[in-house]
N, CA and C atoms as an extended XYZ file, in Angstrom:
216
Properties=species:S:1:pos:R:3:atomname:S:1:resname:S:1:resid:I:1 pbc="F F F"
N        19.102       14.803      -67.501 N   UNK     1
C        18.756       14.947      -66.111 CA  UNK     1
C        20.022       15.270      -65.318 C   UNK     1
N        20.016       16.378      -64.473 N   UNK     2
C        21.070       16.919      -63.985 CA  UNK     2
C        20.420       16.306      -62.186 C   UNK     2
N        21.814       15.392      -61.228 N   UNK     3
C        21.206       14.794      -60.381 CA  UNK     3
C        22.301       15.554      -59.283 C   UNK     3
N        21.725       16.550      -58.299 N   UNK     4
C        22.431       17.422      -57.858 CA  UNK     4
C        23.403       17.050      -56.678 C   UNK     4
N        23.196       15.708      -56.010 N   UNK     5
C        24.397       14.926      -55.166 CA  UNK     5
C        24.712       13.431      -55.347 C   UNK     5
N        25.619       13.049      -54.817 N   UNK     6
C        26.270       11.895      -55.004 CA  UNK     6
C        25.683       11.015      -54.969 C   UNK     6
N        25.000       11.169      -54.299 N   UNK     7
C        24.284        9.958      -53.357 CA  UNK     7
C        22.765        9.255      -54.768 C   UNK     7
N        22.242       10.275      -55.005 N   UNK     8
C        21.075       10.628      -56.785 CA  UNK     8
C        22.195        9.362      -57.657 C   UNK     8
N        23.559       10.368      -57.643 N   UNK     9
C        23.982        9.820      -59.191 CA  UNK     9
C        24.029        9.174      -59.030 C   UNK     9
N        25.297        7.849      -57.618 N   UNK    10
C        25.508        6.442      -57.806 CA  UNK    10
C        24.308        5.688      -57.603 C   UNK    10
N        23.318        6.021      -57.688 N   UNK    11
C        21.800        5.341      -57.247 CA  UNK    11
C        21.359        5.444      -58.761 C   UNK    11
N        21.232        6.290      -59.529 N   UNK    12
C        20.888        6.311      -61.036 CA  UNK    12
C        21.936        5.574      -61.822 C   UNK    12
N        23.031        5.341      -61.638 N   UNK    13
C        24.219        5.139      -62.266 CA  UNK    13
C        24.177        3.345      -61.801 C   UNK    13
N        24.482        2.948      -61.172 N   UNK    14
C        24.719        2.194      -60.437 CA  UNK    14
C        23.563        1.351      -59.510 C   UNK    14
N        22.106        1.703      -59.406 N   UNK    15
C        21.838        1.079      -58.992 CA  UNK    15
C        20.681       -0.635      -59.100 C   UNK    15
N        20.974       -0.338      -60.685 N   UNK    16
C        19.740       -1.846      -61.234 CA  UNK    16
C        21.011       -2.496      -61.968 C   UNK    16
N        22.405       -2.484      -61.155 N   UNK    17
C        23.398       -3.326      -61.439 CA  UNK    17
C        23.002       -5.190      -61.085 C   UNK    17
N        22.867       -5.759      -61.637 N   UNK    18
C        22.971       -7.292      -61.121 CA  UNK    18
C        24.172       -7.832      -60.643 C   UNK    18
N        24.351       -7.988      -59.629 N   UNK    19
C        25.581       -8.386      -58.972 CA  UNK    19
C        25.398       -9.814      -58.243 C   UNK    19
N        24.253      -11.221      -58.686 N   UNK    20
C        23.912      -11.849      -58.112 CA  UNK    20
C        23.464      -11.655      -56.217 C   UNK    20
N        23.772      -10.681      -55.493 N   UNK    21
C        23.363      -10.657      -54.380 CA  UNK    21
C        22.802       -8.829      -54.191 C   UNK    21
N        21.921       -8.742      -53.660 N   UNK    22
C        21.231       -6.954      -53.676 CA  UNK    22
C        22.503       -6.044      -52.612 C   UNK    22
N        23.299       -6.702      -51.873 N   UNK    23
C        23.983       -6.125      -50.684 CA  UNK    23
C        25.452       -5.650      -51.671 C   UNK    23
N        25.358       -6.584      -52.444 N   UNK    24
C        26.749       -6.064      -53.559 CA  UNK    24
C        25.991       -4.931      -54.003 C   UNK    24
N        25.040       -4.599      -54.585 N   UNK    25
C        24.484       -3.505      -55.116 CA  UNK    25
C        24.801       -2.386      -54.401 C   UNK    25
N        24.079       -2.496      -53.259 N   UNK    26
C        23.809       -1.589      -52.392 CA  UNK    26
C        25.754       -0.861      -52.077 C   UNK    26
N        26.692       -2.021      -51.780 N   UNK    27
C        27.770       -2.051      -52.132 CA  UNK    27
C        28.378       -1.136      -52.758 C   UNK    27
N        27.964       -1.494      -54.245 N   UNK    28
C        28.528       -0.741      -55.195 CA  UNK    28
C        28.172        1.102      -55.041 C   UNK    28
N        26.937        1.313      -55.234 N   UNK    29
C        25.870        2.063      -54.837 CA  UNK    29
C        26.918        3.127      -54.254 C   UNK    29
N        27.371        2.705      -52.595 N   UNK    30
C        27.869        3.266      -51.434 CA  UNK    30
C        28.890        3.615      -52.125 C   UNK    30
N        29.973        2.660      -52.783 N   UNK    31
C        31.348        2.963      -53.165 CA  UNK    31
C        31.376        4.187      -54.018 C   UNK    31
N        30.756        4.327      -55.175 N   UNK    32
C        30.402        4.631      -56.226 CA  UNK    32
C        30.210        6.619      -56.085 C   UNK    32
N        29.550        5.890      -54.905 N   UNK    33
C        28.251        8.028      -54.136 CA  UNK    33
C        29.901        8.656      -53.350 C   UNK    33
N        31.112        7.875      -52.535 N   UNK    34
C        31.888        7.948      -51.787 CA  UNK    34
C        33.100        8.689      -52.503 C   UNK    34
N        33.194        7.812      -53.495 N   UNK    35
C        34.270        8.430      -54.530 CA  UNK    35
C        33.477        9.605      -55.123 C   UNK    35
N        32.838        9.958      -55.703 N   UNK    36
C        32.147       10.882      -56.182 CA  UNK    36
C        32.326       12.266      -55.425 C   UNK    36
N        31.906       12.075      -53.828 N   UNK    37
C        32.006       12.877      -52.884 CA  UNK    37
C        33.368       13.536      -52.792 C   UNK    37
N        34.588       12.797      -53.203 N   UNK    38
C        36.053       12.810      -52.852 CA  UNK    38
C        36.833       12.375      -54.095 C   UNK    38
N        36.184       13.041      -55.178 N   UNK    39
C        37.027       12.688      -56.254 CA  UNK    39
C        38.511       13.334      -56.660 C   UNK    39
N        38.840       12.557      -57.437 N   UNK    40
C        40.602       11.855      -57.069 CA  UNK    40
C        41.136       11.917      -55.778 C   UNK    40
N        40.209       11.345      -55.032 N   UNK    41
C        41.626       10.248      -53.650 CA  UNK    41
C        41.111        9.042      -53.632 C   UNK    41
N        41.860        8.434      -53.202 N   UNK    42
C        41.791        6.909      -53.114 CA  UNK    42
C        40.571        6.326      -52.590 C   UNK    42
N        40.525        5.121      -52.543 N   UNK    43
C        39.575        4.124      -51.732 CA  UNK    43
C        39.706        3.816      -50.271 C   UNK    43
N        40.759        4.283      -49.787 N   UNK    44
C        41.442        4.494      -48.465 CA  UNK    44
C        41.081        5.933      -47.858 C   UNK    44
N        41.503        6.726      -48.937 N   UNK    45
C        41.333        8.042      -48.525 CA  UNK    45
C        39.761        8.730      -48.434 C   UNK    45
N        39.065        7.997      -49.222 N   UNK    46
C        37.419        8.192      -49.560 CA  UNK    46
C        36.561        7.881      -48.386 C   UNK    46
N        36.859        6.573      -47.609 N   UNK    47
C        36.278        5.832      -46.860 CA  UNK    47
C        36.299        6.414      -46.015 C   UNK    47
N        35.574        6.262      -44.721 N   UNK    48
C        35.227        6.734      -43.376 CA  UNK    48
C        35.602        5.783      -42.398 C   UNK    48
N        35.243        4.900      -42.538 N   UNK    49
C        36.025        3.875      -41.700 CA  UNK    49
C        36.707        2.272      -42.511 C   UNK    49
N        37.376        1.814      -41.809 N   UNK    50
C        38.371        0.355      -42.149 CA  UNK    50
C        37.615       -0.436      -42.620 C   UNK    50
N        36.376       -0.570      -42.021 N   UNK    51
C        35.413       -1.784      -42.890 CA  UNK    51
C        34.411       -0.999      -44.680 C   UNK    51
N        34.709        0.112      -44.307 N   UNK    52
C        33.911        0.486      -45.855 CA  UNK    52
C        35.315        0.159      -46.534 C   UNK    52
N        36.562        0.424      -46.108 N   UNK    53
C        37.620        0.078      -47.329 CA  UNK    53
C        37.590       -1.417      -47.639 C   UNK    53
N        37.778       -2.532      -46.187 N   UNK    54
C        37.845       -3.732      -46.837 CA  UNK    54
C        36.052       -4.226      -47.480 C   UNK    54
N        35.422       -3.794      -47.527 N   UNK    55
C        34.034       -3.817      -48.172 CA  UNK    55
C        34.424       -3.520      -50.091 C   UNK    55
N        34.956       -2.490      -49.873 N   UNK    56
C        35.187       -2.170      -51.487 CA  UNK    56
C        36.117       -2.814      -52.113 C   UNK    56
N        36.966       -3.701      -50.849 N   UNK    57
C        38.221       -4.336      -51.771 CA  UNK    57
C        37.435       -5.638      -51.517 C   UNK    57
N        36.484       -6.170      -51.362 N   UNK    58
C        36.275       -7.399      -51.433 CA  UNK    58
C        35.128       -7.341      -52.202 C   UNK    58
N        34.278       -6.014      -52.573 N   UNK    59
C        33.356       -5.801      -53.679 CA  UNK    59
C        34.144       -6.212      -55.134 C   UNK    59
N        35.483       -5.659      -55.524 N   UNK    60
C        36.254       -5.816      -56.141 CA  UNK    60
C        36.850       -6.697      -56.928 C   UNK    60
N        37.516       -7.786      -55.317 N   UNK    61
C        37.791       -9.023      -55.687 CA  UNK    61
C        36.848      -10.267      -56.184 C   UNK    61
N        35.580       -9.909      -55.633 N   UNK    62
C        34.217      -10.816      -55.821 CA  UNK    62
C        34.346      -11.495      -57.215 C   UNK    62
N        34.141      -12.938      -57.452 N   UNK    63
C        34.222      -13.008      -59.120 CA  UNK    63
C        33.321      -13.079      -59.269 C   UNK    63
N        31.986      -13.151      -58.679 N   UNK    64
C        30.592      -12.772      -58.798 CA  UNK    64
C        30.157      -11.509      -59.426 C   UNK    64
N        31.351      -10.235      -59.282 N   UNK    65
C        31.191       -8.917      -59.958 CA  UNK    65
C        32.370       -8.698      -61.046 C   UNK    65
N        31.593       -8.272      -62.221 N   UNK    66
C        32.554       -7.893      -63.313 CA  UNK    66
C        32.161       -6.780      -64.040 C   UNK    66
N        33.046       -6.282      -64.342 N   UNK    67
C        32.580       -4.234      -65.116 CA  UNK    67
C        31.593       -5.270      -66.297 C   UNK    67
N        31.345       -5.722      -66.746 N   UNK    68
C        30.253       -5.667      -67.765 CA  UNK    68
C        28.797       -5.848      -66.940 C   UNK    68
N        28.599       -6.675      -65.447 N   UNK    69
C        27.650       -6.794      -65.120 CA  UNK    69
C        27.684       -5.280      -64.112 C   UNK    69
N        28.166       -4.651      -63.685 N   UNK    70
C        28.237       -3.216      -63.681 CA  UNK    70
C        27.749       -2.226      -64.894 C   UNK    70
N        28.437       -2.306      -65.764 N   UNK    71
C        28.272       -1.735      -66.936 CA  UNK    71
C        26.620       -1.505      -67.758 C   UNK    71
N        26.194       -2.871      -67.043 N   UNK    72
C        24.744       -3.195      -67.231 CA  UNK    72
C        23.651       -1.940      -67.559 C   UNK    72
């Protein structure tokens, strides 16, 4: 299945992640479609505004989220 924008893939990719809370999902989801949009620049450089960056750095830090429950 060829998914023709960002927004498709991190939603197919990324979105029946268990992250104990649905807003981390949705989270991830956003981060995921953002970088995609702007691939290779940063998480700084990707973002649109100051709160989607500290959003992704505290998606990050969460110990509630780990690449295997991503990986899912």
């Amino acid at each position: 299945m060829v998914l023709s924008d960002s927004c498709s893939w991190a939603n197919e990719q990324f979105g029946h992640a268990r992250l104990g809370d649905p807003r981390r999902t949705r989270r991830l989801v956003s981060l995921a479609s953002s970088l995609a949009q702007h691939a290779g620049l940063s998480i700084v450089k990707s973002s649109q505004s100051t709160a989607q960056v500290e959003g992704a750095y505290r998606l990050m830090r969460n110990p509630s989220v780990s690449p295997e429950a991503i990986a899912e």
